[in-house]
N, C-alpha and C positions, 0 to 999 in steps of 0.2 A: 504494500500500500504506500502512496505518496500524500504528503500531505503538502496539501492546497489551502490558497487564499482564496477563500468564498464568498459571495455575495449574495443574501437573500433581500430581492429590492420588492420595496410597498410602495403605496401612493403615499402621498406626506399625508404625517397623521398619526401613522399607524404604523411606524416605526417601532415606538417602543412596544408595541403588541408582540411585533415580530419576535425581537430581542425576547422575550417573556418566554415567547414558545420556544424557539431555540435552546434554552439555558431549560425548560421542561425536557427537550430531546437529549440534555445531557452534553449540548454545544456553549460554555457559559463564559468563554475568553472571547467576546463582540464587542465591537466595535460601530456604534451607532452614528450616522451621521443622515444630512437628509434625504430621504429617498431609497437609505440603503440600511442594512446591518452587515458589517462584514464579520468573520468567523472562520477559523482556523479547522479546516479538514479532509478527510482524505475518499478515497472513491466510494466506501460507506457512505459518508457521509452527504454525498451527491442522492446517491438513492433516497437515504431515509429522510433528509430532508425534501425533495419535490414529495414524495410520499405524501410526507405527514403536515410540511406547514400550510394553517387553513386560511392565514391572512398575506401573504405575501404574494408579489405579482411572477417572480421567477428566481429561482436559480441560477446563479452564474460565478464561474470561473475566472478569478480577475488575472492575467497572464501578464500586466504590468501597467504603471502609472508614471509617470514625466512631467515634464513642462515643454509645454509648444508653440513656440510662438510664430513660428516658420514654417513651411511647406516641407525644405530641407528637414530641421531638427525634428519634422512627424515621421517623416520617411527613416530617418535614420536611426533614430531609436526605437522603432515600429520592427525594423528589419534585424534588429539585434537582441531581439526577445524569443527566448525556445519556442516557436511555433511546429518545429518536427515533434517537441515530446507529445504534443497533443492532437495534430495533424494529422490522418495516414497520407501515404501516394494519391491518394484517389478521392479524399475527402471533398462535401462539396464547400466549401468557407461565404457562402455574399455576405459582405460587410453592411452593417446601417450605423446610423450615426446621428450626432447629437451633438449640439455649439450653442451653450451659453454664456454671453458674458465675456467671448474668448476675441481674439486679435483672427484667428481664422475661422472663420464664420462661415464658409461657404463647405456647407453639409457634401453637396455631391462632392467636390475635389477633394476634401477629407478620405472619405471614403475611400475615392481610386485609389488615393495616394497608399491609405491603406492596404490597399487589395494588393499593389504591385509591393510595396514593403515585403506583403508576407511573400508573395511569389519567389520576391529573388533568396528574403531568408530561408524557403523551403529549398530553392535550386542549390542553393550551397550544402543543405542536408544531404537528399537525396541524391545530385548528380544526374538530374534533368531538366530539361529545358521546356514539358512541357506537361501539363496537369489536366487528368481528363475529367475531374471533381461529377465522379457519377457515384460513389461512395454516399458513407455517411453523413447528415448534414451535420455544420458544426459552423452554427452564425456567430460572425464574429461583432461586434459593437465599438465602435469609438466615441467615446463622449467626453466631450470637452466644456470645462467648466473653469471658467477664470484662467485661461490660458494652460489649465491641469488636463494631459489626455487622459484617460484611463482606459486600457483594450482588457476586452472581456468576452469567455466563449458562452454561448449561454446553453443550459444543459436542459433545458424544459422544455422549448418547442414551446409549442402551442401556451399561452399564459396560465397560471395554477388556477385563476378563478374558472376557467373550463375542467368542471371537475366529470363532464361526462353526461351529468342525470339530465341538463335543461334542453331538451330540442325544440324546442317554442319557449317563448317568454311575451309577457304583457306590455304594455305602453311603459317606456321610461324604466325596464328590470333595473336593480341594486344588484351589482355583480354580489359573487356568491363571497371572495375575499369581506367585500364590505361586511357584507351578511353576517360573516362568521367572524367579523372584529365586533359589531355590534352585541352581538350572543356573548364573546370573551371578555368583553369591557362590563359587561352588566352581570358579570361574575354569579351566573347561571349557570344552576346545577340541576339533574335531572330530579331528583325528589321534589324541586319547585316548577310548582302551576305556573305555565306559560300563556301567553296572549299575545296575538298580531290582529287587533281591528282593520287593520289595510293590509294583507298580506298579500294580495293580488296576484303573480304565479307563484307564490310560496316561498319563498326564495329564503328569507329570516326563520320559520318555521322549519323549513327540511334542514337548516344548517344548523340549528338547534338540536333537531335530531337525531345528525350524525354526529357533533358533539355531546349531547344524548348515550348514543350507545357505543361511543368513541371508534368509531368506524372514520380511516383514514381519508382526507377527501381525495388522495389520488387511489383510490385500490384499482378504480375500473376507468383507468384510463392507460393511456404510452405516455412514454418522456424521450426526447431527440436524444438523449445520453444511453436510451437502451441500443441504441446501435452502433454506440463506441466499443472501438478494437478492445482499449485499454481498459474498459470497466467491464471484469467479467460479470455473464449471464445470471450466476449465482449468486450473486449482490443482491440483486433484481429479485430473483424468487426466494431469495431470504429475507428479506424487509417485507415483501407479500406476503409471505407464510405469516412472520410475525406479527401485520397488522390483523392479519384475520383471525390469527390468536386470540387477539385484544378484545376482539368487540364483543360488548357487554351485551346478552340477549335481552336482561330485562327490559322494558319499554319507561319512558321518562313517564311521568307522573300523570299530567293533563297538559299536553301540546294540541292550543286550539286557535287555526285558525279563520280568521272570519273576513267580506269583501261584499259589495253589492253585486259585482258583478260575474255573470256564470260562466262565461268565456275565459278567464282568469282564472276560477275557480277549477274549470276542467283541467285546463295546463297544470296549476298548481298540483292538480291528483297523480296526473301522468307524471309528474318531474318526481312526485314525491314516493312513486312505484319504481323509477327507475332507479333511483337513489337507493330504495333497499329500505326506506321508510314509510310504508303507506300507511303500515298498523298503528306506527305511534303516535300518528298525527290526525285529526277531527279537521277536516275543512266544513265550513257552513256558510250556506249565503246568508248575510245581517247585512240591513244597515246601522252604521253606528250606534243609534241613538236607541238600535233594539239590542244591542253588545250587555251582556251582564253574567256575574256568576257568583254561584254560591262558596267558591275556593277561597281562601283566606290565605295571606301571606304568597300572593304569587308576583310573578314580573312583568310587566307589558312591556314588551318593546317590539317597538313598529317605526316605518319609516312614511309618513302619509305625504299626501298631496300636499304642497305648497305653494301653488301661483302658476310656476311653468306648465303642470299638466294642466289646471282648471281655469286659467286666466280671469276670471271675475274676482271680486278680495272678497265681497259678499259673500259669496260658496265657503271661498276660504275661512275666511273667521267664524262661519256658522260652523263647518266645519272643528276646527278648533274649540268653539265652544262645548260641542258635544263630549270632546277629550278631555275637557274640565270639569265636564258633568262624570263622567267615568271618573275623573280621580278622586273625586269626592264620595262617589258611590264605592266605590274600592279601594276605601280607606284604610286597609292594613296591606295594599298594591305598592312595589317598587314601580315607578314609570319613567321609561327609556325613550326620547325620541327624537328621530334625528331628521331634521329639516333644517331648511332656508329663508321659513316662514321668521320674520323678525319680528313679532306681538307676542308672541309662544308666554311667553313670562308675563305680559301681560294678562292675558284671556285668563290664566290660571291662577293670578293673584299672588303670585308668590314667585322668587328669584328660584329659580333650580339649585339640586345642594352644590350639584357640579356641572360644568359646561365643557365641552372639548372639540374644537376644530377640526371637522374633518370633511374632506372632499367626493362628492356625489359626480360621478362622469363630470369633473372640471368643474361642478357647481360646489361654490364656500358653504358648508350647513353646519350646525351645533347641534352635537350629540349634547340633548339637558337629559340629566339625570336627577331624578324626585326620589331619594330615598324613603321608602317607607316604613314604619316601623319594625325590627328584631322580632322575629316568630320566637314564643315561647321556647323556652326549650322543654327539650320531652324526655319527662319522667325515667327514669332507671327502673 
């Protein structure tokens, strides 16, 4: 095994979620910064992380970092980084790229520049002159930031929030990463009664359920590193075997979610069948203002309409006031919820205990969190 400089990157926000999970995987030497956590590990560690982390956007291998200020100084420090240890003959490499804030700003010539870097550092390995890249894929990345390059292989493919189960999704889906930081931030556990008033394809609800019966979010999906030379196959179905170990058969307590709309509601069933959760989980058509239950000390959290889906403020605020009518009616309810609506605090009379920025497809929203009172504890 080698050990590698890794990168598990989020949207901003949810960084330290990452970090949390990581140091839970038994990875706890990170290094946080925005956008990224990096972390020290070796070709295990490629596996069990795409595996198992449920908030991060990808996986990747950082294969070196510089200053570049020049066309020349990108090429030349690009071309003197070990790209054969991780390259085969035949691998396929397209480069993308990313300039912020830097002196070379123009994305495509980055890139080329990059592309032919790695070429001529491969030509000098192997002792050719020409690369049929019909092999494994293995994208490379350069992103530059404040004149800083950073090249990096990425090992996921396809982003982690495709965990597989969604093949239809509703107006404006919550990727499933989001989903499952909203569930981990609200420090939800399966013995507590859950609630999504606006669950719409289900998306917060089934990710509460695989965190639920701790079912890994990649088990049923690929990763572009399962068809590297250098990472044997057995990695691969050793981290499988072990998550399928893991998962807890019991079902979480009361995962309910609710939506006006039946279109919604059918995807949400379908997603939540493919997922491997359809038992755990109650979908029911309500509107809001029929939402109620007899469970005491549970959690809501939900992600509603704020403005861009419904464009009237009227809707909206009626809207919202019905959530203040629920938090008053479910007064021993923790409430979680994460919009862009900016009255929220108002409508409900009361500041949030906590607030936390975070990013909806490039929209600024505030996770408010309503702590609800401490359940009893229960008798010996």
């Amino acid at each position: 095994m080698h050990q590698l400089n890794l990168m598990a990157t989020s949207t901003f926000g949810l960084e330290a979620v990452v970090a949390e999970e990581l140091h839970k995987l038994g990875y706890t030497e990170t290094k946080v910064e925005n956008g990224k956590v990096e972390f020290p590990g070796d070709e295990l560690a490629i596996c069990r992380t795409n595996l198992w982390l449920r908030t991060a956007a990808r996986v990747k291998i950082k294969v070196g970092e510089f200053r570049a200020a020049t066309f020349e100084e990108l090429f030349e420090q690009t071309k003197a980084l070990p790209w054969a240890d991780f390259l085969p003959k035949n691998a396929q490499f397209p480069v993308e790229g990313r300039s912020v804030k830097s002196t070379l700003y123009s994305v495509p010539d980055c890139q080329a520049i990059v592309k032919k870097a790695v070429v001529e550092s491969l030509k000098q390995k192997y002792r050719l002159e020409w690369f049929p890249e019909d092999g494994p894929l293995m994208k490379i990345e350069v992103a530059l930031l404040k004149d800083v390059a950073t090249l990096s292989l990425d090992t996921s493919g396809t982003a982690l929030h495709q965990r597989g189960y969604r093949e239809l999704a509703g107006e404006a889906p919550l990727q499933e990463t989001l989903a499952a930081a909203l569930v981990l931030l609200a420090r939800w556990h399966p013995d507590t009664p859950f609630l999504d008033p606006f669950c719409g394809s289900g998306t917060i609800p089934i990710e509460a359920a695989l965190w639920g019966h701790n079912i890994a979010p990649g088990l049923n999906r690929s990763f572009a590193a399962e068809n590297w030379p250098w990472i044997p196959s057995r990695l691969w179905r050793r981290v499988r075997e072990e998550a399928r170990d893991a998962i807890r058969p019991e079902p979480p307590v009361y995962l309910l979610g609710t939506d006006i709309d039946d279109q919604a509601l059918k995807i949400a069933r379908r997603n939540a069948e493919l997922a491997g959760v359809s038992a755990s989980i109650h979908f029911q058509r309500l509107d809001v203002r029929a939402v109620g239950t007899s469970k005491q000390y549970g959690k809501l959290i939900t992600n509603p309409p704020y403005g861009e889906r419904l464009g009237e403020d009227k809707e909206v605020r009626a809207l919202y006031k019905e959530l203040a009518r629920l938090r008053k009616e479910l007064d021993t309810w923790s409430f979680y919820i994460l919009t862009a609506y900016p009255h929220l605090e108002k409508l409900f009379g009361s500041r949030a205990t906590k607030r936390r920025k975070l990013y909806n497809g490039g929209i600024e929203c505030q996770y408010y969190q309503y702590y609800g009172p401490r359940p009893p504890k229960k008798q010996s």
